[in-house]
C-alpha positions as CSV (number, residue, x, y, z in Angstrom):
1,X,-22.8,5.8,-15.9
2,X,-23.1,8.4,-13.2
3,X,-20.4,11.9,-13.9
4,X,-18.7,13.1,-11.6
5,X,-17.5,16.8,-10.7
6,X,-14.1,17.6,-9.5
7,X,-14.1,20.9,-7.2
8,X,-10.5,22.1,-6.2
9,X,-10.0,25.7,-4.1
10,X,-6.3,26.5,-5.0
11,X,-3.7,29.8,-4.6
12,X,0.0,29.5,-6.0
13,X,0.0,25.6,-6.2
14,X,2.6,25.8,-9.4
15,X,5.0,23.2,-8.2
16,X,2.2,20.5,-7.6
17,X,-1.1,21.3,-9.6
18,X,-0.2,19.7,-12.9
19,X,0.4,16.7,-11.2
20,X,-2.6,16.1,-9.0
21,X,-4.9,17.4,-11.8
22,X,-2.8,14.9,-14.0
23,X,-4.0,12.0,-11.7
24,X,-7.7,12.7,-12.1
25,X,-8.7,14.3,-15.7
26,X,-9.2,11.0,-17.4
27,X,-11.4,9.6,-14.1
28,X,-13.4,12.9,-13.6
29,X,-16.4,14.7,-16.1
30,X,-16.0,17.9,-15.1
31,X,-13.2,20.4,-13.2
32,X,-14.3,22.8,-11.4
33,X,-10.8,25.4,-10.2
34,X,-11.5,28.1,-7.5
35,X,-8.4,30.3,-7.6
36,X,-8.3,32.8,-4.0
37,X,-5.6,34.6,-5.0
38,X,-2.6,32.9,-6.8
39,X,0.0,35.2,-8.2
40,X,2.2,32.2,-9.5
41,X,1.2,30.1,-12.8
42,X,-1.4,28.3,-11.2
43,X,-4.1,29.8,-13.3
44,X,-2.5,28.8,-16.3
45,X,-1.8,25.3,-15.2
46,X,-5.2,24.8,-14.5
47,X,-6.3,26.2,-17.8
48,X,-4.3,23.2,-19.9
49,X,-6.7,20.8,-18.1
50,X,-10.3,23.0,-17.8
51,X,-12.0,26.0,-18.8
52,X,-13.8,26.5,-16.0
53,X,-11.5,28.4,-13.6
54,X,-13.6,31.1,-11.2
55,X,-11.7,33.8,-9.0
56,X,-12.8,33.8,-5.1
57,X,-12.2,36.9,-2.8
58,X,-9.9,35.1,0.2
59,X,-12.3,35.9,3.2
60,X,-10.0,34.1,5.9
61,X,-12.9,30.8,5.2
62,X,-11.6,27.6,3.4
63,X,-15.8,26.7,3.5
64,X,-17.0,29.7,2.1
65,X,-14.0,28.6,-0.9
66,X,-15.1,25.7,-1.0
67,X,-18.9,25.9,-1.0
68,X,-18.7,28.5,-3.8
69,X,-16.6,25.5,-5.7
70,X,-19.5,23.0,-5.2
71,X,-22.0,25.7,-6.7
72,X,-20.3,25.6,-9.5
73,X,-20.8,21.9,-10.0
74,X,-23.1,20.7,-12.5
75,X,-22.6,16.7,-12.4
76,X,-24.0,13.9,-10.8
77,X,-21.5,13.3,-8.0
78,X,-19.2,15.9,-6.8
79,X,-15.4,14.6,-5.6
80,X,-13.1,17.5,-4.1
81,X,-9.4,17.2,-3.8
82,X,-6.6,19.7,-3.0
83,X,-3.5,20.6,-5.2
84,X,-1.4,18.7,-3.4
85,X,-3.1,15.2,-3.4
86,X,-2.8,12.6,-5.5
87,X,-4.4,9.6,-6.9
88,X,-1.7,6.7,-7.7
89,X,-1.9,4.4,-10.5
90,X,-3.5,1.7,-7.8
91,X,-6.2,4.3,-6.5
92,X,-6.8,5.7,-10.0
93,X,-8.4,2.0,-11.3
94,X,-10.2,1.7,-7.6
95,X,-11.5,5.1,-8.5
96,X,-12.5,4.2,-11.9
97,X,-14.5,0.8,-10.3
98,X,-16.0,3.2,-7.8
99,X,-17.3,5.1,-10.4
100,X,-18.6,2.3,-12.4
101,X,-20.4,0.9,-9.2
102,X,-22.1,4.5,-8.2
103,X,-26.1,4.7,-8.2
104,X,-28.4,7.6,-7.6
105,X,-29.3,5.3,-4.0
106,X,-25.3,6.5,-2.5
107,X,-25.4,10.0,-1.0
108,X,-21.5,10.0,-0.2
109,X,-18.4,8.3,-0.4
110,X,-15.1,8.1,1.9
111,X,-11.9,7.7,1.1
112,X,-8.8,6.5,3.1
113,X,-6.1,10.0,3.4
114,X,-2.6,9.2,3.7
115,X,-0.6,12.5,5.0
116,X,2.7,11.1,6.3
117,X,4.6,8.5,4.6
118,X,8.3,6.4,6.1
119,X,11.3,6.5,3.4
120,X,10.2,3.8,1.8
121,X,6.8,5.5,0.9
122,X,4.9,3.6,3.0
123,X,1.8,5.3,4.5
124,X,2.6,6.4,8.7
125,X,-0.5,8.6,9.3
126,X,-4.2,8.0,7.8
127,X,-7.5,8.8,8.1
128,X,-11.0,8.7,6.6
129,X,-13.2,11.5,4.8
130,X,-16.1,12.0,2.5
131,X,-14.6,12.8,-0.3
132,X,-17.7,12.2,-3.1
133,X,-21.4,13.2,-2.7
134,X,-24.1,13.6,-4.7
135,X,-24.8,17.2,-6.1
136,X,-28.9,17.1,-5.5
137,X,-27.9,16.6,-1.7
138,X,-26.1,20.0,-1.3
139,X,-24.3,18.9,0.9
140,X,-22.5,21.6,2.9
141,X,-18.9,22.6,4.6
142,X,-18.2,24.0,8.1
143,X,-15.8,25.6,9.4
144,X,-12.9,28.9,8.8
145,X,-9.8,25.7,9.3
146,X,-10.1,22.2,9.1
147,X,-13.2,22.7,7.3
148,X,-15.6,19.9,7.0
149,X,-18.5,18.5,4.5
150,X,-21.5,16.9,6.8
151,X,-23.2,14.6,5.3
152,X,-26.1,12.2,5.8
153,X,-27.6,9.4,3.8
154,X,-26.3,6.4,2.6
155,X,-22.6,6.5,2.9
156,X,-20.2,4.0,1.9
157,X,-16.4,3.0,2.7
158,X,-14.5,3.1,-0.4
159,X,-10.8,1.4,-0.3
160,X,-9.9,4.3,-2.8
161,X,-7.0,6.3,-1.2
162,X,-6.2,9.5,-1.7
163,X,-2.2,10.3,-1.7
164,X,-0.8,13.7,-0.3
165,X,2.6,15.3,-0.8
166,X,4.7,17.6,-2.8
167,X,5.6,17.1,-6.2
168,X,9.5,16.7,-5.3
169,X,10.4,15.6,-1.8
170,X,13.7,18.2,-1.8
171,X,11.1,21.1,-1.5
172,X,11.1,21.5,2.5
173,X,8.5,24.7,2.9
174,X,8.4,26.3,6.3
175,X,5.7,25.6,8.7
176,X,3.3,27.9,7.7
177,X,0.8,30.1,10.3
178,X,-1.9,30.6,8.1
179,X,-4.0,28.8,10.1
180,X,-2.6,30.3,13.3
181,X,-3.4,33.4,12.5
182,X,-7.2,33.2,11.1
183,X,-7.9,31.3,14.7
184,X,-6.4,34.8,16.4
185,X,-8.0,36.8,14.2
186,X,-11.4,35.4,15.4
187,X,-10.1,35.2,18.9
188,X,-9.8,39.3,18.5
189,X,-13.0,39.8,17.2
190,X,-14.5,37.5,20.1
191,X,-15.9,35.2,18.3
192,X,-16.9,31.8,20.5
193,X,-15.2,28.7,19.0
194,X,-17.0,25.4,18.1
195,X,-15.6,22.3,20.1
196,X,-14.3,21.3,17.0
197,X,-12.1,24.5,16.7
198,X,-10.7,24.6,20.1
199,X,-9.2,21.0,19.2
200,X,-7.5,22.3,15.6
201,X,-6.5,25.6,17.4
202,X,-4.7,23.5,20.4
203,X,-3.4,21.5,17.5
204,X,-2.0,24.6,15.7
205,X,-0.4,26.0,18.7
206,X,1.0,23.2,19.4
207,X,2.5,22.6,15.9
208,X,4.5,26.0,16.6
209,X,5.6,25.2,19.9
210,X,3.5,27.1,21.8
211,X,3.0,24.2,24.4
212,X,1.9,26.1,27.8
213,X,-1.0,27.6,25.9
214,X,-1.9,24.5,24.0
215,X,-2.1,23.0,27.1
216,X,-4.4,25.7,28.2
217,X,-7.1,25.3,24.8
218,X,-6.7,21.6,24.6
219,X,-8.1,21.5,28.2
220,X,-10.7,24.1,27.7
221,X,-11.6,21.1,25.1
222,X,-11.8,18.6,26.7
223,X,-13.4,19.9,29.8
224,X,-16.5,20.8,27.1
225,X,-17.0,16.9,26.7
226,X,-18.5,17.9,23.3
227,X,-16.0,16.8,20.9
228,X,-16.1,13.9,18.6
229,X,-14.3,11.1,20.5
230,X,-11.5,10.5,18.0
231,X,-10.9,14.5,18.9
232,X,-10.7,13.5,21.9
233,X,-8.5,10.6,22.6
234,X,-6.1,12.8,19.6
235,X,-6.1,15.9,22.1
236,X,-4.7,13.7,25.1
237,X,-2.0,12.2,23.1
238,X,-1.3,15.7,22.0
239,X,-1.5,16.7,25.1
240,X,1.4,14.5,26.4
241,X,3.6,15.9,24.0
242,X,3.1,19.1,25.3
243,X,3.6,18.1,28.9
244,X,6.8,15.8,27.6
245,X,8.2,18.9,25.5
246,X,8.2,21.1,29.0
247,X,9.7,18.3,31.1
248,X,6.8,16.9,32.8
249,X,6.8,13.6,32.9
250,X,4.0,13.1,35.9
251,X,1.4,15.4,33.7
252,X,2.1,13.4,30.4
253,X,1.0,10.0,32.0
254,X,-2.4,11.8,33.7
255,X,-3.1,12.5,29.8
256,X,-2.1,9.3,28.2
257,X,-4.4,7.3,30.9
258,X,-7.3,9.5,30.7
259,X,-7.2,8.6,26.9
260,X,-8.4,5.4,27.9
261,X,-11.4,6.5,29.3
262,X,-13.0,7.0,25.8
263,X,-11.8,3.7,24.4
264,X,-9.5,0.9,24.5
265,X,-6.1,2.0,24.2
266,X,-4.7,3.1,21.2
267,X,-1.1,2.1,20.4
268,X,0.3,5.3,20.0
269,X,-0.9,5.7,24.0
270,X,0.9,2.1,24.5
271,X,3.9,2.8,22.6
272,X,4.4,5.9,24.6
273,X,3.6,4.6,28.3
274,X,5.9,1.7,27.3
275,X,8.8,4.4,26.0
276,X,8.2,5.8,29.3
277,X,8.8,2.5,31.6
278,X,11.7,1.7,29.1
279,X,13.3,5.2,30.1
280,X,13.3,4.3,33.5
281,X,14.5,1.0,32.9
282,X,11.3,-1.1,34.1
283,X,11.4,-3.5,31.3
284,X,8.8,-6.0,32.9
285,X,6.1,-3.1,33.0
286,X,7.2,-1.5,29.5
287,X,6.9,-5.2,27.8
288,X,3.4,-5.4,28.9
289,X,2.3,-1.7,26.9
290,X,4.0,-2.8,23.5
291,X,2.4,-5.8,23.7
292,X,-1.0,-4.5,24.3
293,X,0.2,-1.7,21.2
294,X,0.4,-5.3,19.1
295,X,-2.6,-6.8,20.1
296,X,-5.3,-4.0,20.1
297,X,-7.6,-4.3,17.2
298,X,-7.6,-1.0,15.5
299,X,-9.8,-1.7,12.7
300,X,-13.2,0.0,14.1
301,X,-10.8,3.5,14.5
302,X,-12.5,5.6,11.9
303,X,-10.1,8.4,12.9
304,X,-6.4,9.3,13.1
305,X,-3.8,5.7,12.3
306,X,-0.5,5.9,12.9
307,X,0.8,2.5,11.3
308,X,4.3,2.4,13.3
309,X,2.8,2.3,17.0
310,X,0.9,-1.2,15.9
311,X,3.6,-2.7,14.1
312,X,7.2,-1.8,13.8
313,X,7.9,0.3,16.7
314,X,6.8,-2.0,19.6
315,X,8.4,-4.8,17.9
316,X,11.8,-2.6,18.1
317,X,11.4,-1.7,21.6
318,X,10.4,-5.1,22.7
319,X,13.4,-6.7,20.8
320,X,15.6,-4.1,23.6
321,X,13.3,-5.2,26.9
322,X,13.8,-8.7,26.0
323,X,17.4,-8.6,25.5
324,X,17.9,-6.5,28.7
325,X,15.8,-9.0,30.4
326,X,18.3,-12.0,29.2
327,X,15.6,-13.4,27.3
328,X,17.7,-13.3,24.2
329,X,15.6,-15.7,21.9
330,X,12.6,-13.3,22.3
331,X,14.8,-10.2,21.3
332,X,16.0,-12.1,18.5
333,X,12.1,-13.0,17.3
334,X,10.9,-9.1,18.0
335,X,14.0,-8.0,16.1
336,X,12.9,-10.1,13.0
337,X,9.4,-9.1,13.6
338,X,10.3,-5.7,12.9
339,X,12.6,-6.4,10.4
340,X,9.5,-7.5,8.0
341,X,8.2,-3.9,8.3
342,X,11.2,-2.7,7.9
343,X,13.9,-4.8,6.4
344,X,16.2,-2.0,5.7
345,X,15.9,0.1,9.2
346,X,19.5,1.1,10.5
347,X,18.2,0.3,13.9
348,X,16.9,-3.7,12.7
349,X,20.2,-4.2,11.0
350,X,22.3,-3.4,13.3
351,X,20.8,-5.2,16.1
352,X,20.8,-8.2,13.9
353,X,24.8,-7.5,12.9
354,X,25.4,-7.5,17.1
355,X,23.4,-10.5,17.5
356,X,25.2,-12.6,15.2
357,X,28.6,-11.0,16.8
358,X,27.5,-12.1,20.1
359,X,26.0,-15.5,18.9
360,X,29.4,-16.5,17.2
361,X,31.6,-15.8,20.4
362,X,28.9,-17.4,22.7
């Protein structure tokens, strides 16, 4: 059997580390720990589980961390995670198979990423990345922020899921401008950004409300045309928030139909053309966007999935175009439709209390 090398770059991750490195230890050969600073216990979590923890000068460059972390590797396969992720019990015996399956003929692996999760735990906001490659490759990441590893070869689609999140859901930490502030740092010393960090700077400023010059970088992006399409259609949904957050309602539907131009459209883009027909009370035109949010494929999307804009959320919108429409049996269907998402969704249950009021005295 194949080993396999876990590399993790960490700084003060005491209130999660023990658990993430408690999901892998008995699935993994080696741990690799890159500490860039931590002042908290980190270190000596990490020492209960390896012995191999190595001290990085913080150089404003998660790929320089995390390139010095692959060094360090010495088995087969390499697998990177941060302190915060998690394998579940599920993805823990996937990972295991995976494992079992690997030959010297795979050069990488990817893995699905859940960030965002519903109250019931159920997975909002996913995408894909290569998460295992083999060592002889060398395999390399790019990037100051939103690093990435580019690879080549023979890559394969695991179903192996990766889980991230805080150890205890009451911690609520403060949106942090880490990232913010290495992207103005380069700004200062002129440096000329790739494509790929215009998008995740737009994306940062945006995350902090800074919407007018979001608007300005996110342009700048697309205007380039040499983004990775999934970056692309991303920045013009982005892009409508912006223009929605600052009132403009004529600019936020430029965005959302020039999404289209670089694929069918999405169902976020739907969901939110349809929201804004529903505003105005144009049920007829808004019916026809969450149905096309429904009936979109979305299984070639290799990037960003948001789960709700291709199930639930049309559903419940549809349930209140039907109904203003007078086409109560439909509303009734969409209603139920939504309720198998989510069966225990304040807004499901109580249209389902009023229909069966209105029913009854009808």
């Amino acid at each position: 059997m194949l080993k396999i090398s876990l590399c993790m770059i960490v700084k003060n991750e005491e209130e999660v580390l023990h658990r993430s490195l408690s999901s892998v230890k008995d699935l993994v050969d080696e741990i690799i720990i890159v500490d860039t600073g931590s002042t908290d216990k980190t270190k000596e979590i990490a020492s209960q589980f390896t012995e191999k923890i190595f001290d990085f000068e913080w150089v404003d460059d998660f790929s320089k961390a995390r390139n010095f972390a692959f060094s360090k590797a010495t088995m087969d396969f390499i697998f990177w995670m941060d302190a915060d992720d998690v394998l579940l019990e599920e993805d823990q015996v996937k990972f295991q198979q995976l494992k079992d399956s690997l030959t010297n003929e795979i050069d990488a692996v990817s893995m699905i990423y859940h960030i965002a999760f519903d109250e019931y735990d159920n997975p909002t906001f996913s995408f894909r990345r290569n998460r295992l490659v083999k060592r002889t490759r060398n395999f390399q990441w790019y990037g100051a922020v939103h690093e990435y590893l580019q690879v080549g070869g023979k890559i394969i689609s695991s179903n192996v899921a990766i889980t991230h999140g805080k150890k205890d859901k009451s911690i609520n930490l403060p949106q942090s401008d880490r990232n913010l502030k290495i992207y103005e740092k380069r700004l200062e010393k002129g440096e000329t950004f790739t494509p790929r960090d215009l998008f995740y700077y737009s994306n940062e400023l945006k995350d902090h409300k800074q919407y007018e010059k979001a608007i300005q970088y996110y342009n700048e992006f697309l205007e380039g045309d040499k983004g990775w399409v999934e970056d692309k259609i991303r920045a013009c949904i982005n892009l409508a928030e912006c223009y929605r957050s600052l009132g403009d309602t004529e600019k936020e539907v430029e965005v959302l139909i020039k999404s289209i131009m670089y694929d069918v459209p999405r169902p976020e883009v739907s969901c939110r053309m349809g929201d804004l027909y529903k505003e105005q009370k144009l049920y007829e035109k808004a019916i026809i966007w969450y149905h096309l949010a429904t009936d979109v494929s979305t299984d070639h999307i290799i990037g960003f999935k948001q789960e709700s804009y291709s199930t639930w959320y049309p559903y419940l919108q549809l349930c209140v175009c039907y109904w203003n429409l007078g086409e109560k049996e439909l509303a009734v269907e969409y209603n139920n439709r939504a309720k198998a998402y989510r069966p225990h969704d304040p807004s499901v249950l109580k249209n389902e209390e009023f229909f069966n009021t209105y029913f009854a005295n009808n």
